[in-house]
N, C-alpha and C positions, 0 to 999 in steps of 0.2 A: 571564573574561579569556582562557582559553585558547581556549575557542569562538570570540571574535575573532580570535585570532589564526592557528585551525585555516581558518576562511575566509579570511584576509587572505594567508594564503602562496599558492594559488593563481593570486591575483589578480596580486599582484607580480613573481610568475614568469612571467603571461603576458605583463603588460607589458614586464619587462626582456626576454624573448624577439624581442616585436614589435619595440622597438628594438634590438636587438642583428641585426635580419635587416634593418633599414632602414639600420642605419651596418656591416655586411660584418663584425660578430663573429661568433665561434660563439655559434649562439642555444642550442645545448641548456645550455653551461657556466653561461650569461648567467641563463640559468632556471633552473637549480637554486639559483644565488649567490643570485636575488630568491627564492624559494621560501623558504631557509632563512634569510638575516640582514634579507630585507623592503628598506625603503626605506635601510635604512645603506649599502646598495651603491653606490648612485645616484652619489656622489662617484668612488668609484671607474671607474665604469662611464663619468659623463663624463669623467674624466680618458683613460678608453683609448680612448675613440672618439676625442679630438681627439690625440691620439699616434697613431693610426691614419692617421688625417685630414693630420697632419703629414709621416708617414712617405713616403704616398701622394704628397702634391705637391711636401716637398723643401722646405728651412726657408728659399729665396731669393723665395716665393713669397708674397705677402700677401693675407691673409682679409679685412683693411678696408683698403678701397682710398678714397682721396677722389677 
C-alpha cells in the first residue's frame, strides 16, 4: 500500500503542476499540494482556477453564452 502510494504522489504532483501552469497558478504550491494529499486536492484546485478565471474577466462577463 505504501509503495503505491510512494509512486502515486509523484505522478499527481506532475499533474496538478502541468495544470496549474496551463490556468496561471503557482505551479510549484500546486505540486507539492498533489504530491502530498494526491487527488483530494483536485476540488480545491478547480474551485481556484475558476475564481481565478472569474477574477480575471469580472462577474458581468458570461462563460455560457447561447
Amino acid at each position: 500500500m505504501y509503495f503505491i502510494l510512494m509512486l502515486a504522489a509523484p505522478v499527481f504532483g506532475a499533474l496538478f503542476y502541468i495544470g496549474a501552469l496551463q490556468s496561471a497558478l503557482p505551479p510549484r504550491r500546486w505540486a507539492l499540494l498533489g504530491c502530498v494529499f494526491g487527488p483530494a486536492v483536485l476540488p480545491l484546485f478547480m474551485a481556484k482556477r475558476r475564481w481565478s478565471l472569474l477574477c480575471a474577466r469580472g462577474l458581468n462577463y458570461g462563460l455560457l453564452r447561447a
